[in-house]
C-alpha positions as CSV (number, residue, x, y, z in Angstrom):
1,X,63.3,147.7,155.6
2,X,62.8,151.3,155.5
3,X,64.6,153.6,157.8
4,X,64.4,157.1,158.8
5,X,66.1,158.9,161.2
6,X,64.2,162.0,164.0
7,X,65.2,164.2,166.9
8,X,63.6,163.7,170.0
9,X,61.1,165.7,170.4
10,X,58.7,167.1,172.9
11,X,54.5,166.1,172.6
12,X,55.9,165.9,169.1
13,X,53.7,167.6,165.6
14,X,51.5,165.2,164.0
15,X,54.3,165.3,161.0
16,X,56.8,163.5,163.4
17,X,54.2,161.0,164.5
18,X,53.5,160.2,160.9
19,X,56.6,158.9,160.3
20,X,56.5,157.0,163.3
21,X,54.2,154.7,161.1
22,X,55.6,155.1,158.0
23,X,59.2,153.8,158.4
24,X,60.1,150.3,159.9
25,X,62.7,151.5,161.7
26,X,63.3,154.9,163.6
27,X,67.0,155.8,164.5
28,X,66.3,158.9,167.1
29,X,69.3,161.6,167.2
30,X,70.8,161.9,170.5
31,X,74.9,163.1,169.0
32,X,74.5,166.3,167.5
33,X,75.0,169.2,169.8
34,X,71.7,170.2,171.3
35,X,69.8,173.2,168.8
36,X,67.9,176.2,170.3
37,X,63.8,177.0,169.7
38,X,63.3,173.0,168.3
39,X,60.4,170.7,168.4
40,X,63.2,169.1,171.1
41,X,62.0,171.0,174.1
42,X,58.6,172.1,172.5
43,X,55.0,172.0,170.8
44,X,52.4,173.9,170.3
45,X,48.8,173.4,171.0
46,X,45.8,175.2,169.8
47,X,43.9,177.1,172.7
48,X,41.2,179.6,173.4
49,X,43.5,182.7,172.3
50,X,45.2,180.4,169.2
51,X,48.2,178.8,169.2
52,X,50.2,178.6,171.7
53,X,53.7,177.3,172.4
54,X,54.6,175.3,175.6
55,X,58.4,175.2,176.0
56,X,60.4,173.1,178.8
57,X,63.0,174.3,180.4
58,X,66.8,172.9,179.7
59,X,69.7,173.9,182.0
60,X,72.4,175.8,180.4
61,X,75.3,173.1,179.2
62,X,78.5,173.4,180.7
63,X,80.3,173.6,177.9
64,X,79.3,175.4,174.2
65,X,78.9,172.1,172.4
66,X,76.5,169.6,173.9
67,X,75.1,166.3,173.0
68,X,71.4,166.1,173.0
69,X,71.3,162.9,175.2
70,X,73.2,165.3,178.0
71,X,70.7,168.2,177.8
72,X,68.9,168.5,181.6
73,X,65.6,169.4,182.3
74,X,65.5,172.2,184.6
75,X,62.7,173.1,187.1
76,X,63.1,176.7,186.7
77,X,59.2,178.1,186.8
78,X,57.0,175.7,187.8
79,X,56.5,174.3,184.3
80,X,55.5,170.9,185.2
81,X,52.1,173.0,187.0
82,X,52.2,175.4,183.9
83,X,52.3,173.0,180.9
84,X,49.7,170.7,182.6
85,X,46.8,173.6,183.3
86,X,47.4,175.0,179.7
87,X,46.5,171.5,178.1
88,X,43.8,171.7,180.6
89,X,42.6,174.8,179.6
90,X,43.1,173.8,175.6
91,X,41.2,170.6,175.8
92,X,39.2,170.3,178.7
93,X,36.2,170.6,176.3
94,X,37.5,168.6,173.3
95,X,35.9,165.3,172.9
96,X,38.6,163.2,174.3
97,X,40.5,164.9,177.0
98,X,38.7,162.7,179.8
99,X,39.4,160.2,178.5
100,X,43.0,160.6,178.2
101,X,43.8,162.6,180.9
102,X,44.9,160.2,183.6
103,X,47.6,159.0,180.9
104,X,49.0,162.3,180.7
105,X,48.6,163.8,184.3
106,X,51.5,161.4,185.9
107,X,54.1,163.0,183.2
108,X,53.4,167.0,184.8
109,X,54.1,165.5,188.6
110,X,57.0,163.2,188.1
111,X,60.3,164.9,187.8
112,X,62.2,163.6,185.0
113,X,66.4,164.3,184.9
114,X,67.0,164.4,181.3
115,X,65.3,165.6,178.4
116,X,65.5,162.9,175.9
117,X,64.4,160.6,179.0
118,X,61.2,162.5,179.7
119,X,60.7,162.9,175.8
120,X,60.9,158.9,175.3
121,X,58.7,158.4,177.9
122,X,55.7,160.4,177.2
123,X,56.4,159.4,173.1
124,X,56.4,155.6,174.4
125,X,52.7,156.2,176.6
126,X,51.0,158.1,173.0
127,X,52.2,154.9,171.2
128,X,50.2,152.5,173.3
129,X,47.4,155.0,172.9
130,X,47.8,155.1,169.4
131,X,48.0,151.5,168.8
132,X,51.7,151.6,167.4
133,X,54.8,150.2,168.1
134,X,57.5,151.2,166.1
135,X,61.2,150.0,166.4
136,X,63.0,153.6,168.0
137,X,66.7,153.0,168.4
138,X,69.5,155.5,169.7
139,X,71.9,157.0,167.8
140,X,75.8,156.0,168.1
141,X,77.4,158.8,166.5
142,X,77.1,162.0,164.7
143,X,76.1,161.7,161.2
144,X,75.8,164.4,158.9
145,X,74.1,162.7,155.9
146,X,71.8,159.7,156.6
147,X,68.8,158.3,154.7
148,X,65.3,159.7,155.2
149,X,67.0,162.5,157.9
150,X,63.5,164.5,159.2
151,X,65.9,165.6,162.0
152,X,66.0,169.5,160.9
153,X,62.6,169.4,158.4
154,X,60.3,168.9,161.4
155,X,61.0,172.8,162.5
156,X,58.9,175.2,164.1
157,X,60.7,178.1,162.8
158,X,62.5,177.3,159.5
159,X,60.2,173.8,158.6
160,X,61.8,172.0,155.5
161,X,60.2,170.6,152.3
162,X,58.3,167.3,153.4
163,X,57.0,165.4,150.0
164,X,55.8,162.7,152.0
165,X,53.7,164.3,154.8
166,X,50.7,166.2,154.3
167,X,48.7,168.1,156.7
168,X,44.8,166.9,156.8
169,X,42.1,168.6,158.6
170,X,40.4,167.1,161.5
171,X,38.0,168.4,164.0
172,X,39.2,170.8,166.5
173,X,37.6,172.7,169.3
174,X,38.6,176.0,168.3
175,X,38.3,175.5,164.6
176,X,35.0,178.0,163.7
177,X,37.6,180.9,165.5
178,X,40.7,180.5,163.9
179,X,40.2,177.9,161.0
180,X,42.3,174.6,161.0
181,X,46.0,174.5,162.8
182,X,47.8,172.1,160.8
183,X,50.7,170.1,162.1
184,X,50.5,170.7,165.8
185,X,51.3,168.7,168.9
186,X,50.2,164.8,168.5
187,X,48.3,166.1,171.7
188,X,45.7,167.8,169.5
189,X,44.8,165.3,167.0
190,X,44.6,162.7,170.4
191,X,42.3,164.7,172.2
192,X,39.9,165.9,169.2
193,X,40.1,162.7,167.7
194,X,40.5,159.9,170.1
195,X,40.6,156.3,168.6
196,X,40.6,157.8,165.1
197,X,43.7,159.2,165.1
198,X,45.7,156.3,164.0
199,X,43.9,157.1,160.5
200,X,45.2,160.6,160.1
201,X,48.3,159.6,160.4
């Protein structure tokens, strides 16, 4: 059985998706103290002006050191209202925004308390529309070295060598403007692509 081991993340890249199907068994990271300007609290998305990052809020911890499974969501700026009108915006004319839409919209009006809660939730609904269901378990404790760790090589900022992930073009709205995005939010590939997704990745 092969395992590998993620962060949580936020509308997660297409990368972090791919190993969603890859691996028999995901262990998702919820020990380590929580990391700043991660794929944890945000994605990017490709819209009229390029790409763009949507970011959620966390409340400050309490204390220097926190675990990622303690890390609130805070509802500083209306970024529920924010984050829904920018996919909006970004997708409204991609093929398959309409027909998606209702699964996303509940996620931008419910308040969720916890980040890794709102994270699992919205990674469980793009399963189901993905066809796949793989086996996600919690981490117990802190580990350092573990097999197949993606948990700091799926980085926005400081991205690690990935042998086993390649990016591959696919449609996307804005392509003719800026040329292909590669390795954005799950979100783009769904929207552009619909039912074929599950082949890109």
């Amino acid at each position: 059985m092969s395992v590998a081991h993620l962060s949580t993340a936020y509308l997660a890249p297409v990368q972090y998706y791919s190993k969603l199907i890859a691996f028999d068994k995901i262990y998702i990271e919820t020990e380590e103290n929580y990391p700043k300007q991660t794929y944890r609290n945000r994605c990017h998305i490709a819209s009229a002006n390029g790409m763009q990052v949507l970011t959620v809020p966390v409340e400050k911890p309490a204390a220097l050191k926190t675990p990622t499974r303690d890390i609130r969501i805070s509802d500083h700026g209306n970024w529920r209202h924010l984050h829904w009108n920018a996919l909006v915006s970004a997708y409204n004319m991609s093929p398959f925004f309409e027909y998606y839409a209702d699964d996303f919209r509940p996620f931008y009006e419910k308040r969720y308390n916890y980040l890794i809660e709102y994270n699992e939730a919205l990674q469980a609904m793009i399963c189901g529309l993905l066809d796949i269901c793989p086996e996600t378990l919690h981490t117990r404790k802190y580990e350092p070295s573990v097999e197949n760790d993606f948990r700091h090589v799926i980085n926005p900022r400081h991205p690690l060598p990935d042998e086993t992930f390649t990016s591959r073009p696919y449609y996307q709205v804005f392509r003719d403007k800026y040329g292909f995005l590669p390795n954005l939010s799950i979100v783009d590939l769904l929207f552009n692509m619909g039912p074929e997704s599950v082949l890109f990745l």
